[in-house]
Each structure stands twice: as structure tokens, then as C-alpha cells.
C-alpha positions in Angstrom: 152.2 -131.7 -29.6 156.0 -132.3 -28.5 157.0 -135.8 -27.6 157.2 -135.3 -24.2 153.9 -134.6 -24.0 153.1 -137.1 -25.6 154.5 -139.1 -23.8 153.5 -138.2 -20.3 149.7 -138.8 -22.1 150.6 -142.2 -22.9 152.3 -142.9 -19.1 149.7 -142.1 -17.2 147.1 -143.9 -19.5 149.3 -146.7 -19.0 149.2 -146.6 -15.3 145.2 -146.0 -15.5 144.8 -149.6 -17.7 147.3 -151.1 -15.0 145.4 -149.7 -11.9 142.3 -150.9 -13.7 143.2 -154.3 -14.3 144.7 -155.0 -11.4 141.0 -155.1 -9.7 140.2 -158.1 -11.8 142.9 -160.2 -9.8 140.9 -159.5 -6.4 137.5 -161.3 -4.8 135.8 -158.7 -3.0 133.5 -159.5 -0.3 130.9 -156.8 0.4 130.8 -156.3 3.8 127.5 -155.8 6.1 126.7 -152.1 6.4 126.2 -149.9 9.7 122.4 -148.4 10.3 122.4 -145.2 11.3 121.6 -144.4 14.8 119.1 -141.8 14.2 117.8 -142.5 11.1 117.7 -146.1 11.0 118.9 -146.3 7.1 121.5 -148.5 6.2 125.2 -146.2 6.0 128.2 -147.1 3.9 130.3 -147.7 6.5 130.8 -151.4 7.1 130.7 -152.9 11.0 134.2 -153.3 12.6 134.8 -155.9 15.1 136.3 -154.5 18.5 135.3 -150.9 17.9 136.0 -148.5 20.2 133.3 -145.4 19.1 134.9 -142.8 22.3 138.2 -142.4 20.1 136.6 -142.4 17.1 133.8 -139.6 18.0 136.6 -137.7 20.0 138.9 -137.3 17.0 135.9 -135.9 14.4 135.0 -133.8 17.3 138.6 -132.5 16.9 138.4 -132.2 14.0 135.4 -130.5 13.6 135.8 -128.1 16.0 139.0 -126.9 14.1 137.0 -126.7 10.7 134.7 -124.2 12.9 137.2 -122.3 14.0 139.0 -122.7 10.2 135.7 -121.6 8.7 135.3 -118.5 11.0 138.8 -116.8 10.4 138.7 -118.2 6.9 135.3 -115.7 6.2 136.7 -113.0 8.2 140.0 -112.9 6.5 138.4 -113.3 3.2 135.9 -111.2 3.4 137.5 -108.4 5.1 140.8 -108.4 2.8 143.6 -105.9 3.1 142.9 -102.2 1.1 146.5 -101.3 0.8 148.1 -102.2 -2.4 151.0 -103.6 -0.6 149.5 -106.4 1.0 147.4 -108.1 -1.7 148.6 -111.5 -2.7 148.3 -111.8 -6.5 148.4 -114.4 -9.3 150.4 -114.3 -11.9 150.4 -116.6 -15.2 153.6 -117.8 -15.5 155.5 -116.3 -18.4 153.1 -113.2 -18.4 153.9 -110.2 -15.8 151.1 -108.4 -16.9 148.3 -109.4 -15.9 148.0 -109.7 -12.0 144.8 -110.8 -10.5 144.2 -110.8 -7.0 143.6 -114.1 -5.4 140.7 -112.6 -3.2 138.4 -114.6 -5.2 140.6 -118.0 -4.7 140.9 -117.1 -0.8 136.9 -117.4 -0.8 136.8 -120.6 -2.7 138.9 -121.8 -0.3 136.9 -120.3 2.7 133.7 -121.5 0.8 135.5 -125.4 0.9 136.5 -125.2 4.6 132.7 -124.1 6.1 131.2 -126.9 3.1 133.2 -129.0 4.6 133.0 -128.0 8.6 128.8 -128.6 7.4 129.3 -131.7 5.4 131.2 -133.0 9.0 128.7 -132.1 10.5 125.6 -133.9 9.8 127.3 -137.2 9.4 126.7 -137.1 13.4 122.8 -137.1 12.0 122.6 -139.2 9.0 126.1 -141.3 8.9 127.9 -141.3 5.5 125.6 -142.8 2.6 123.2 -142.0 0.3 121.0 -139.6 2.3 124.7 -137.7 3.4 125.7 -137.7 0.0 123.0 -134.9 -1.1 125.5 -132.9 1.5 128.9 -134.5 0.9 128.4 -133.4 -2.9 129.0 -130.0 -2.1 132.6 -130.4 0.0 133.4 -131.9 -3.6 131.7 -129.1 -5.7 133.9 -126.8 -3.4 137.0 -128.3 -4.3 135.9 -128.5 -8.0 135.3 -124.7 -7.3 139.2 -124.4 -6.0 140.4 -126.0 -9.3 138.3 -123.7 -11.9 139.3 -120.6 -10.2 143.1 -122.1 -10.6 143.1 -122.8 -14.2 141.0 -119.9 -14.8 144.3 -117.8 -13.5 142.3 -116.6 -10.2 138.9 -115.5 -11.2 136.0 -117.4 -13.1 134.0 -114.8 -16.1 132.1 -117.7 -17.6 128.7 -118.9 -16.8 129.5 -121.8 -18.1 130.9 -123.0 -15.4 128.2 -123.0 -13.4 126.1 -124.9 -15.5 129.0 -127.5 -15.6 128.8 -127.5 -11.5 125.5 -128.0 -11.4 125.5 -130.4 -14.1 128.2 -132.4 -12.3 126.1 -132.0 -8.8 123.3 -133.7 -10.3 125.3 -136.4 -12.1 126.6 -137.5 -8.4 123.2 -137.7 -6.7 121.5 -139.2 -9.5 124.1 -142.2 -9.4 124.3 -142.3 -5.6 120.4 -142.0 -5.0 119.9 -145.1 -8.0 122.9 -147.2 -7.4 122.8 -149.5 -4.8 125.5 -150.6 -2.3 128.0 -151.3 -2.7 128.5 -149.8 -6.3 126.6 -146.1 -4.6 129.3 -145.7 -2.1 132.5 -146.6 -5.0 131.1 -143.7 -7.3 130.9 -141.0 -4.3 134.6 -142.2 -2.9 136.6 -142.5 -6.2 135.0 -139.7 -8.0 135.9 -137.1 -4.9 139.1 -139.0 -4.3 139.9 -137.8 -7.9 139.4 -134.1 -6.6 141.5 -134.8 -3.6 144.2 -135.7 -5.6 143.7 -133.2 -7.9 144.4 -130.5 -5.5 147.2 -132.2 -3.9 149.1 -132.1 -7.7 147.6 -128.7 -8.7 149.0 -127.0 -4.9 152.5 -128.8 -6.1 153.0 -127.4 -9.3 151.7 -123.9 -8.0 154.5 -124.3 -5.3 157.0 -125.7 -7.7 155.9 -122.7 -10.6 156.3 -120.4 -8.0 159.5 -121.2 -6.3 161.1 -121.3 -9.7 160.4 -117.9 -10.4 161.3 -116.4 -7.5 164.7 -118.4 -7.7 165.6 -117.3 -10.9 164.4 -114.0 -11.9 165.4 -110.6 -10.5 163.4 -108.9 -8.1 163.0 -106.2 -10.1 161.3 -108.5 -12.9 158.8 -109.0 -10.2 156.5 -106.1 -10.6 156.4 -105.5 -7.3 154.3 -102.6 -6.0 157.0 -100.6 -3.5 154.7 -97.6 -3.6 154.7 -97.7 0.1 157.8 -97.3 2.6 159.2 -100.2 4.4 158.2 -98.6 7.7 154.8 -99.0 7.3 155.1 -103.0 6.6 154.6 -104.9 9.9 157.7 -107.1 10.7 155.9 -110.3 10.6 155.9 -110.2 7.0 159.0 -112.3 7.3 159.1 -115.1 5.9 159.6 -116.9 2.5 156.2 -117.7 1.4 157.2 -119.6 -1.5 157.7 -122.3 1.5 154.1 -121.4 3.1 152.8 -122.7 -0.2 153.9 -125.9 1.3 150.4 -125.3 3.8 148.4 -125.9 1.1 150.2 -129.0 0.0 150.2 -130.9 3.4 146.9 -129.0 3.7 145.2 -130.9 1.0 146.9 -133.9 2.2 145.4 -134.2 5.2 141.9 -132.1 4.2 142.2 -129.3 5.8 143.2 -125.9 4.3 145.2 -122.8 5.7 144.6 -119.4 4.0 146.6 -116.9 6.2 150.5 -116.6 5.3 152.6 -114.2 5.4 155.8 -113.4 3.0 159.5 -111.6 2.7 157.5 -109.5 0.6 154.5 -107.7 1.7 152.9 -107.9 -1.9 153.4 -111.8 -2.3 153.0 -113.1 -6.5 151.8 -116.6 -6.7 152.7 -117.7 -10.1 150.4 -120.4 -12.0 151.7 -123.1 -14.4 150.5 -122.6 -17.8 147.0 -124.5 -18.4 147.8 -126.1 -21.3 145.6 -129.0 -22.9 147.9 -131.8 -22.1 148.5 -130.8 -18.7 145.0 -131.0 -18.1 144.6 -134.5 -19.7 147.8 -135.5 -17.5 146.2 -133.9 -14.0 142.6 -135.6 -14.3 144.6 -138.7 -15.4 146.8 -138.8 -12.6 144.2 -138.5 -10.5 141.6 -140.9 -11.4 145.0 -143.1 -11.4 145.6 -142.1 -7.6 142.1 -142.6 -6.6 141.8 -146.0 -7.9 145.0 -147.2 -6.7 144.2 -145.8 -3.1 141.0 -147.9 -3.4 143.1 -150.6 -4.5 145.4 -150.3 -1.3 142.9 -150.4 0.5 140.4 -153.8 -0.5 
């Protein structure tokens, strides 16, 4: 291992022990929790003093009624992909132009995260947020765990393994959430899909910084591009830089919501990926336990 790796190890371990300690300096009080209006079980949302419930219910109606709309372009995009060779985004490993995988399988984990997470939305108007949600709220976060395996894997996911691992994980979640009580039930469901928040945010950034790198300095040539059709039969939206649209994703994450439909100065767009290397991994799910607890830190 070079020092540099090495080193980025031993920062972000660093940050982890300070995030972690830091805790010990605060008294937490643990505040009185909400009862759902339908159910009548106790939520994990504490009671706010002058809350006004019109702007809160009219913003997740918003909000949900985008994810709707989001979830039904997202499965007909997806599903219904371009057939000419022109048009197919790809994924490229970075240092490697020869293998090219298309990243219809990635567009449908993404269209997979937006419906789980249009449903997951959606019955919190039923249940509220906590314990009895979180058998629902554990798949938006099995989604997103979906997006990051079909990332490392280069685009597409061969092993079973995987799924085993998902369901695994699943299980893990609602075990602890479902035996737990509040307020520890409620910390274990919020930092552990904080983590994958996070995650995507810095995975979306080094796809975007991988990608704009390549396109900046190698030829167009080196590319690979497909140019087996003429330029007349490309439609003249397909104008813009998509090395920039990658930013969607990255605000995307952000704020929760994913976009899937760009288009690019080349028809045949290459999305390059950042090698997966061991480290890397270590410093990604390091980073972002790190950023979860510190944005639970922010927040107490």
C-alpha cells in the first residue's frame, strides 16, 4: 500500500474517533415522541411546539407527487431503452477502453430507488416514521445500497452473493429497529441510511470528477466511440456536455431525489468509473459513517 493511501486510511479514522468522541461532551434529552394519527403507536418524530402541519403536509405532497411523476418516466425510460448503438450510455473502468457495459442495468437501480422511495413516502401518511415504517423505509436504503454495488461492480452485478448480502443486511436493520427501543431504534435506522446518503453523494463525485478528467485529457479518438451512424440521424438536442449533467446526480443525491434522463455532445455518452480499489473502499464507507455522525452531531 503507498503512503498516501495510507494515509487517507488513517485521516479519516482519525476524523471517525473525533466525531465519536465529541458525543461524550453532550447531555441529550430524549424528547417525547408523536403517536401516529391512524395507528395510534408512538413515531420517532418528537412534538414541536408551534407546528404548523398545512406547510409541512403541503411540501411532502410536493414532493411526493414529483417522486410519482420521477418514478413513472424513470420505468419508462428504463425499461424502454434506446436500440441504436449510438445512443446507449456506457461505463467504462477507468484505465480500461475495453470493456464497455451499458448502464441500462444502473438506470434501473436508479428507477428501482426513486418508485422505493415515492412508496416508502408514501405510507408515512399511514404509519408515521418508526418502527412499524421502518419494515418499509429499509428498502429506500436497500435501493441505494443496490446503486452502490452496481457502481463498484462496473455497471452490472454477476454474483449472487450479493443478494444474500442485501438480504442479510435487510434483516440486520429490522431486527435492531423492531428490538431496540426509542430512542436507540430510531439512531440505528437514521445513521446507518445517512451513511448511504453520503455514500452516494461521494461515489456521484468521483464518477463526475473520473469522468471529466478523461474527457479533458484524452483524444476523442481514444474514446471508442461508436460513429457507425451519420450525424444526420442524431437529434440536435444531444447538445450538451454531459460530463456537467453528471452534476444531476450529485445535487440529486443531495437533496434525495435522482434524475436519469440527460443528454450529451456525444450521442454515445462513456461514463468512466474510478478504479475500486480496497483502500478506496475503506476511505468511502469511512467517510461516510464520518458524515453521518457528524450530521447527527449538528443536529443534537
Amino acid at each position: 500500500m503507498e503512503f498516501g493511501h495510507g494515509f487517507a486510511i488513517f485521516v479519516v479514522f482519525l476524523a471517525l474517533a473525533l466525531v465519536v468522541l465529541s458525543f461524550f461532551r453532550v447531555n441529550f434529552t430524549i424528547p417525547e415522541q408523536v403517536t401516529g394519527q391512524l395507528t395510534g403507536y408512538p413515531t420517532w418524530l418528537p412534538k414541536m411546539k408551534e407546528f404548523d402541519g398545512n406547510k409541512l403536509y403541503a411540501v411532502f405532497l410536493f414532493n411526493q407527487t414529483i417522486l410519482l411523476l420521477g418514478s413513472y418516466y424513470t420505468i419508462k425510460w428504463t425499461f424502454n431503452p434506446p436500440t441504436r448503438s449510438r445512443l446507449i450510455t456506457h461505463f467504462i473502468l477507468k484505465d480500461s477502453n475495453s470493456v464497455q457495459i451499458p448502464t441500462i442495468w444502473f438506470d434501473r437501480a436508479l428507477a428501482i430507488y426513486i418508485v422505493v422511495t415515492f412508496f416508502s413516502g408514501f405510507t408515512i401518511w399511514f404509519v408515521g416514521i418508526g418502527k412499524i415504517w421502518a419494515s418499509i423505509g429499509v428498502f429506500h436504503n436497500a435501493a441505494e445500497f443496490l446503486i452502490l454495488f452496481t457502481i463498484g461492480s462496473g455497471g452490472r452485478i454477476k454474483s449472487l452473493l450479493f443478494w444474500l448480502i442485501l438480504v442479510f443486511y435487510m434483516s440486520i436493520i429490522i431486527t435492531g429497529t423492531t428490538l431496540l427501543e426509542y430512542p436507540y431504534d430510531a439512531l440505528l435506522f437514521k445513521v446507518q441510511g445517512l451513511c448511504f446518503d453520503w455514500a452516494l453523494v461521494i461515489e456521484f463525485i468521483l464518477i463526475y470528477m473520473t469522468t471529466y478528467y478523461e474527457y479533458r485529457h484524452r483524444e476523442t479518438d481514444n474514446l471508442n466511440l461508436n460513429l457507425d451512424e451519420p450525424d444526420d440521424n442524431i437529434p440536435a438536442a444531444y447538445s450538451v456536455d454531459h460530463t456537467q449533467l453528471l452534476w444531476l446526480l450529485i445535487i440529486a443525491s443531495l437533496s434525495h431525489v435522482l434524475d436519469l434522463h440527460a443528454t450529451s455532445i456525444y450521442p454515445q455518452k462513456r461514463i468512466f468509473l474510478p478504479k475500486t480499489s480496497c483502500w478506496k473502499i475503506v476511505v468511502i464507507a469511512v467517510s461516510s459513517i464520518v458524515l453521518s455522525l457528524l450530521t447527527i452531531r449538528l443536529a443534537g
